[in-house]
Residue frames as a rotation matrix with the C-alpha (Angstrom) as fourth column:
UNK 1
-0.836 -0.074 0.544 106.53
-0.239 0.941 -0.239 -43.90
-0.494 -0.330 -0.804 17.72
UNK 2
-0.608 0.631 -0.482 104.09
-0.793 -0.451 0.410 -45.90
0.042 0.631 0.775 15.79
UNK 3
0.047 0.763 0.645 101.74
-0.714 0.477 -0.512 -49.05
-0.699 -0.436 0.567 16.18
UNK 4
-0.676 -0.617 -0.403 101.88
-0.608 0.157 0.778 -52.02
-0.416 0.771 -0.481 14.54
UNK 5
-0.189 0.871 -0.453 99.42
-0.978 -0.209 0.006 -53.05
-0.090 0.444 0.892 12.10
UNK 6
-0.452 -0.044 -0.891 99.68
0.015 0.998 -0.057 -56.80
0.892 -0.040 -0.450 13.04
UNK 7
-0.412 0.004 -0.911 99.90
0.809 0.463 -0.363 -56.91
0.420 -0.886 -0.193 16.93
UNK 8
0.635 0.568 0.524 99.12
0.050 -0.707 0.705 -53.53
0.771 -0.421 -0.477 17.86
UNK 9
0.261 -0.656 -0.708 102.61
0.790 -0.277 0.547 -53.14
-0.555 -0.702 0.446 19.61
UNK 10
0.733 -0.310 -0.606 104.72
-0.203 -0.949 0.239 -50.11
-0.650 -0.052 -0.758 19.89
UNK 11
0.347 -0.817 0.460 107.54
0.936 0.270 -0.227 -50.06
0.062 0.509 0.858 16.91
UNK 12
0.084 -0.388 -0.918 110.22
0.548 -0.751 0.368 -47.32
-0.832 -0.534 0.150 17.36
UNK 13
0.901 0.260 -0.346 110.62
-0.076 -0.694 -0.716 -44.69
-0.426 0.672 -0.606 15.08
UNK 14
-0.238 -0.921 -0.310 114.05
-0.970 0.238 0.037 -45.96
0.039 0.310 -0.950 12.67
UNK 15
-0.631 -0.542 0.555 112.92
-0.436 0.840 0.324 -49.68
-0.642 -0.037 -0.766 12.90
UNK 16
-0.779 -0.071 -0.623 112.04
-0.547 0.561 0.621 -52.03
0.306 0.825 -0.476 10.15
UNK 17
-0.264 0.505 -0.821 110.56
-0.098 0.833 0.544 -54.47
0.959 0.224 -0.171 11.91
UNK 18
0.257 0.000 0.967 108.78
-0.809 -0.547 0.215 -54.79
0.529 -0.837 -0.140 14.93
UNK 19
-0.591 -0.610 0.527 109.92
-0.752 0.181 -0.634 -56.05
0.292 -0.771 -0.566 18.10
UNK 20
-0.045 0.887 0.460 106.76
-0.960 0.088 -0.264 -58.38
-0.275 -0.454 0.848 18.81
UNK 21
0.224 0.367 0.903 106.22
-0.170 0.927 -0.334 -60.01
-0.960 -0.079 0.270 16.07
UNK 22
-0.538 -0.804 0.253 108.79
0.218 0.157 0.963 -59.31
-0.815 0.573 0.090 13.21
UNK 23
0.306 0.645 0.700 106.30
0.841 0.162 -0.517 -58.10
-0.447 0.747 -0.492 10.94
UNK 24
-0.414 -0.631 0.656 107.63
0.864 -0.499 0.065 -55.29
0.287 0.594 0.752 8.73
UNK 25
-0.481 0.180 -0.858 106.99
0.370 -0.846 -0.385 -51.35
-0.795 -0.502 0.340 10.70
UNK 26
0.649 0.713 0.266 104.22
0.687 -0.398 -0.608 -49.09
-0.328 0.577 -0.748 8.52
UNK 27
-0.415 -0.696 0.586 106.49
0.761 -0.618 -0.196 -46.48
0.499 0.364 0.786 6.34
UNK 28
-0.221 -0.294 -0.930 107.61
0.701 -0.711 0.059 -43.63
-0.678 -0.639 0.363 8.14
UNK 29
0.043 0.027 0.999 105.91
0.947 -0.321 -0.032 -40.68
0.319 0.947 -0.040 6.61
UNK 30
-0.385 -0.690 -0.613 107.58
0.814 -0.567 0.126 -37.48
-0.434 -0.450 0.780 7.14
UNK 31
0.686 0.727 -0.015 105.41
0.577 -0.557 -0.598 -34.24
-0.443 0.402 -0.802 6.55
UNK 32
-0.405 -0.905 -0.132 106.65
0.797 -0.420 0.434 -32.50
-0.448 0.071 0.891 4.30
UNK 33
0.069 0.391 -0.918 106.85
0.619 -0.738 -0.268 -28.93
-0.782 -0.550 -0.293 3.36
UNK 34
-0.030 -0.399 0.916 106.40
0.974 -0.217 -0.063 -27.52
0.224 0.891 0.395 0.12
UNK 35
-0.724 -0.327 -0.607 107.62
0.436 -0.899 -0.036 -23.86
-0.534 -0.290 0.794 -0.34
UNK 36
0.506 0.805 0.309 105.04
0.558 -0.033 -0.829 -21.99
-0.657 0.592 -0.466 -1.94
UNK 37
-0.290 -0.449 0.845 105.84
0.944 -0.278 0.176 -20.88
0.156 0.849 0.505 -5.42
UNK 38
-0.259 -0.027 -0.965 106.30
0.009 -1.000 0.026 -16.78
-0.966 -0.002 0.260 -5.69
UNK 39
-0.090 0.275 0.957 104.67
0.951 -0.261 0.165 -15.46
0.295 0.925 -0.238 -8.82
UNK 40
-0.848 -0.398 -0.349 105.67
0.437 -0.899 -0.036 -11.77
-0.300 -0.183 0.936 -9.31
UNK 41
0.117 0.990 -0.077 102.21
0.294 -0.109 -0.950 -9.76
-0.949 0.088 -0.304 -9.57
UNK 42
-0.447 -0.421 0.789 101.52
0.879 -0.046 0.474 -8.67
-0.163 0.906 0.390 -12.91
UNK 43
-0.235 0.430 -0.872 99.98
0.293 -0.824 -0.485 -5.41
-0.927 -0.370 0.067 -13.31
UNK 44
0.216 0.191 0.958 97.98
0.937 0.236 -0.258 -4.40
-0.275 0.953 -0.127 -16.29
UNK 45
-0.688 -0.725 0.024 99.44
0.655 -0.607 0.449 -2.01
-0.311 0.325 0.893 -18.45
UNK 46
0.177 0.770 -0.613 97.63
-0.091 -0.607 -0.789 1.42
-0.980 0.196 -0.037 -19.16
UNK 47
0.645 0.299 0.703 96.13
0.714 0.094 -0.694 1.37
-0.273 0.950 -0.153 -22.74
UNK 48
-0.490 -0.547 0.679 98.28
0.870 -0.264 0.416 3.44
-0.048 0.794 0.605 -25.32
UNK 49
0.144 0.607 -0.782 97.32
0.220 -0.790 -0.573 6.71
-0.965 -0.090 -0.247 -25.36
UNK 50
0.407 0.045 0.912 96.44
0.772 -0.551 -0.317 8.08
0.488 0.833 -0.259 -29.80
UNK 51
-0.306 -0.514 -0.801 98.40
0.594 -0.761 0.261 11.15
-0.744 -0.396 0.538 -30.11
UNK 52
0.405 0.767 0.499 96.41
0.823 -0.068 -0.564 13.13
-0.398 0.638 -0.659 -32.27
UNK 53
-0.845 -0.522 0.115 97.76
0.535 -0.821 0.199 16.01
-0.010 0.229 0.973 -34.34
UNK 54
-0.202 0.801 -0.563 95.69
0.482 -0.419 -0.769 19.01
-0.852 -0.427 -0.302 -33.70
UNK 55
0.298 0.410 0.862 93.60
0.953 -0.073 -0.294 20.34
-0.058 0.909 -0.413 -36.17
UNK 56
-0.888 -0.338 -0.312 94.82
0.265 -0.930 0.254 23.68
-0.376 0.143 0.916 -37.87
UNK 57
-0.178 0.546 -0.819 92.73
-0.399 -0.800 -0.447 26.95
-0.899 0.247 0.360 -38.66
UNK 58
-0.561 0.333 -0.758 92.10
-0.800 0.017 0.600 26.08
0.213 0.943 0.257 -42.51
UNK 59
-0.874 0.366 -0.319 90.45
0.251 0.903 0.348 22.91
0.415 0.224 -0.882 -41.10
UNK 60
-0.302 0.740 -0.600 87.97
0.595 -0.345 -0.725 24.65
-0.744 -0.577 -0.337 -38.28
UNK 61
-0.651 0.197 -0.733 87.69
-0.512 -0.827 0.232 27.55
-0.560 0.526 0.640 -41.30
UNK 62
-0.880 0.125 -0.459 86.71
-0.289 0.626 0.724 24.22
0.378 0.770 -0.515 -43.67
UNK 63
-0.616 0.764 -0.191 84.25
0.759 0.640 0.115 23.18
0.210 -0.074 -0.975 -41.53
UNK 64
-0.550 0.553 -0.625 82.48
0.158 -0.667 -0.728 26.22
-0.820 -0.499 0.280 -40.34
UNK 65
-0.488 0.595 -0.638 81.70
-0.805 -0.589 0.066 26.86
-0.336 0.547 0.767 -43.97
UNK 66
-0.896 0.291 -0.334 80.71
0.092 0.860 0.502 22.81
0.434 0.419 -0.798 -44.56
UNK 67
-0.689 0.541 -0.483 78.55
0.706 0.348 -0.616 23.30
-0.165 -0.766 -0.622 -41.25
UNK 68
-0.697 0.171 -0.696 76.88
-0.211 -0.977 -0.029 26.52
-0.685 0.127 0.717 -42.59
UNK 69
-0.705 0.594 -0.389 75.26
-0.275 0.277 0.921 24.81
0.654 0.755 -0.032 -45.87
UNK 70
-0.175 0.688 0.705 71.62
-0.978 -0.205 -0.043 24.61
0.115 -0.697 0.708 -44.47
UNK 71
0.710 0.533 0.461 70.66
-0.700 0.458 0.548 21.15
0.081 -0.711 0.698 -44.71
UNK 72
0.766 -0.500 -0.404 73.96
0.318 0.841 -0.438 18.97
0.559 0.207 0.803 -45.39
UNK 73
-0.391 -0.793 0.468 75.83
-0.329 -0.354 -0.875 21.02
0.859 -0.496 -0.123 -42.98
UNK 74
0.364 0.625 0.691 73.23
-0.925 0.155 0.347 19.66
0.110 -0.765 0.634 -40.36
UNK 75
0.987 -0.121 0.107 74.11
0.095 0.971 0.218 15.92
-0.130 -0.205 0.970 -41.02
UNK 76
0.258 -0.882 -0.395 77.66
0.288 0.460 -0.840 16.36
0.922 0.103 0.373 -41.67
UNK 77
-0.324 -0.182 0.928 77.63
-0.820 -0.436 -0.372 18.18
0.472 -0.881 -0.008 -37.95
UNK 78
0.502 0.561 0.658 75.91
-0.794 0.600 0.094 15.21
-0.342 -0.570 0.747 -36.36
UNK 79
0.935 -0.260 -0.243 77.65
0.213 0.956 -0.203 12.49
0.285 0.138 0.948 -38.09
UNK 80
0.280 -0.729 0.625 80.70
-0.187 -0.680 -0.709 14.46
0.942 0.082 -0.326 -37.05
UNK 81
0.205 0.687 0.697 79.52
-0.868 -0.201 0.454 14.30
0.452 -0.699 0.555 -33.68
UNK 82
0.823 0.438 0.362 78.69
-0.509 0.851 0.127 10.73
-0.252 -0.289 0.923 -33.18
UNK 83
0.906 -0.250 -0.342 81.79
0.168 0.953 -0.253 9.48
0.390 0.171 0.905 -34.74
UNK 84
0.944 -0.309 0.115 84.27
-0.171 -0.162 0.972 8.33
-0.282 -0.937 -0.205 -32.78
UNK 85
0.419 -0.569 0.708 86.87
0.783 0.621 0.036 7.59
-0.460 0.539 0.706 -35.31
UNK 86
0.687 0.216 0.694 87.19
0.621 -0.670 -0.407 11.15
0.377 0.710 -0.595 -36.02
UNK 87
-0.646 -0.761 -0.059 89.90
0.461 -0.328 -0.825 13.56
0.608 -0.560 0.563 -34.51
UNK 88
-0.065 0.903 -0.426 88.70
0.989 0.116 0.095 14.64
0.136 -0.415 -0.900 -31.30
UNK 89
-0.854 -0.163 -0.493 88.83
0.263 -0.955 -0.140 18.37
-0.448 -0.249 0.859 -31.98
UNK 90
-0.844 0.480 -0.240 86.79
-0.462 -0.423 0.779 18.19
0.272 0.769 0.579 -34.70
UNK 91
-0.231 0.900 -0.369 84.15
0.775 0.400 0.489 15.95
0.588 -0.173 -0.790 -33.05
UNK 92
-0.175 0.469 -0.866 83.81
0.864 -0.349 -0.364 18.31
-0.473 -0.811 -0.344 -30.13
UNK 93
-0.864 -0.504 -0.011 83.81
0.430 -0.747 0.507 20.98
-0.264 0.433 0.862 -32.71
UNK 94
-0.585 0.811 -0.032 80.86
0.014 0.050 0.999 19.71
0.811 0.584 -0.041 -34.28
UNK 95
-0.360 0.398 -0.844 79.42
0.881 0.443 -0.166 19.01
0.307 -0.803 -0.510 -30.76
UNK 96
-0.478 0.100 -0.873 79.88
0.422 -0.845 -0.328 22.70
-0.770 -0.525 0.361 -29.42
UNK 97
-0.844 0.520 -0.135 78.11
-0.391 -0.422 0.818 23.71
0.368 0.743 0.559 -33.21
UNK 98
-0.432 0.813 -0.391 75.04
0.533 0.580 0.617 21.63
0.728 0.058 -0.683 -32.34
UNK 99
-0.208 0.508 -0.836 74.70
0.929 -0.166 -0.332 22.64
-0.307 -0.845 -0.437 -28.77
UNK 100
-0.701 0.246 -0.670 74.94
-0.011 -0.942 -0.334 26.42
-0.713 -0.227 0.663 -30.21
UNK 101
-0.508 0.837 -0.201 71.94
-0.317 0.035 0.948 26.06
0.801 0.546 0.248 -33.17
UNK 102
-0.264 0.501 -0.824 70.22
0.833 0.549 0.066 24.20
0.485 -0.670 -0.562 -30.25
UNK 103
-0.176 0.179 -0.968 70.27
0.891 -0.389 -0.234 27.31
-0.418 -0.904 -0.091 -28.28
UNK 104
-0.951 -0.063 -0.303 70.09
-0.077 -0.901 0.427 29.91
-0.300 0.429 0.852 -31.20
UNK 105
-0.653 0.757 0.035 66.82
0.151 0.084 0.985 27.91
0.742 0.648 -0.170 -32.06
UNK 106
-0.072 0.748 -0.659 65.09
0.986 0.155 0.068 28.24
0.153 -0.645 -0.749 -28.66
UNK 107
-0.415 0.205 -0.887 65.86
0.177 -0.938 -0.299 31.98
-0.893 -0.281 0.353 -28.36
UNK 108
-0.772 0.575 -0.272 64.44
-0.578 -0.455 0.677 32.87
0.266 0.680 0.684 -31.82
UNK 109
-0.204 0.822 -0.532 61.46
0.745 0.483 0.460 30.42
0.635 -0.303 -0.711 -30.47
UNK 110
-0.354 0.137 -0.925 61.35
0.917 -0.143 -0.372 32.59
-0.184 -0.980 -0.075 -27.51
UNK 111
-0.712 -0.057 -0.700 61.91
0.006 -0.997 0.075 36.16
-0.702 0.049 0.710 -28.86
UNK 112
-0.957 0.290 -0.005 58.90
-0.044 -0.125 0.991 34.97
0.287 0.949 0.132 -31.44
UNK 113
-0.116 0.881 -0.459 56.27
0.943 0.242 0.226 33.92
0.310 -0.407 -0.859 -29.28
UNK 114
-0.138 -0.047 -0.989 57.08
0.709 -0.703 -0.065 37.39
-0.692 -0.710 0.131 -27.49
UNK 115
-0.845 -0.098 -0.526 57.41
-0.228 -0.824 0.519 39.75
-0.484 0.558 0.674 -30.31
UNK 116
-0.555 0.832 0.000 53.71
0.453 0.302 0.839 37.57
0.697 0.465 -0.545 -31.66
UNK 117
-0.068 0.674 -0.736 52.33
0.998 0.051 -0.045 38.48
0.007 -0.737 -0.676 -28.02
UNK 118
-0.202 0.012 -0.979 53.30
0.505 -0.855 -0.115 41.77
-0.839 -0.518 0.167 -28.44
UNK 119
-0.956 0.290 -0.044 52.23
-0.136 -0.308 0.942 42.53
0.259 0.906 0.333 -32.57
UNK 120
-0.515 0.824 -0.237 48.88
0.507 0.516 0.691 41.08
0.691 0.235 -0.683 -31.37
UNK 121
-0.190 0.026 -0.982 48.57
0.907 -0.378 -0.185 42.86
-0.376 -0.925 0.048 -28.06
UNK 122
-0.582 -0.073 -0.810 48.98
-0.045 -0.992 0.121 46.51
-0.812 0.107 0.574 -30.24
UNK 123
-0.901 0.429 -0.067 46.84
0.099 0.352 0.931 45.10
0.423 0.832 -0.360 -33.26
């Protein structure tokens, strides 16, 4: 039932016009219901894994003797290293070369300071 916006009588719900004073009934507004729209989730897709071909023995042989030359085997081991465009055998190759000069240089640091303490010590 709704009020009318003239008289402020009751008008029934289905009439036109009210009953008072013939003035035309406010529109009948009917709630309506909207379905909500489904949207299928989307899940993001895992990145593409690079299938690298693995590096063969003449290449690890190739580099051991590149990585040997004293000082241009240093930078080609480090630029080796760092890039990430490279295959990743051969980067970590170069990686696991660094870390072992790294550690071949602190023991001969070590066994020198010792084998000085101990030439000086019998001197």
């Amino acid at each position: 039932m709704h009020i009318c916006p003239s008289c402020g009588g009751p008008v029934q719900n289905g009439e036109a016009f009210c009953q008072n004073c013939g003035a035309p009934a406010p529109e009948q507004r009917q709630a309506s219901y909207q379905q909500p729209l489904y949207t299928q989730p989307v899940y993001p897709q895992p990145p593409e894994s690079k299938k690298e071909e693995p590096v063969s023995v003449a290449a690890f042989f190739g580099l051991m003797i590149l990585f040997s030359i004293p000082v241009i085997g240093f930078i080609c081991e480090v630029i080796f290293a760092c890039m990430s465009s490279i295959n990743t055998g051969i980067r970590n190759f170069a990686k696991a070369n660094l870390i072992f000069y790294a550690i071949a240089v602190a023991l001969l640091l070590i066994f020198g300071v010792t084998l000085g303490a101990v030439v000086s010590v019998v001197s």
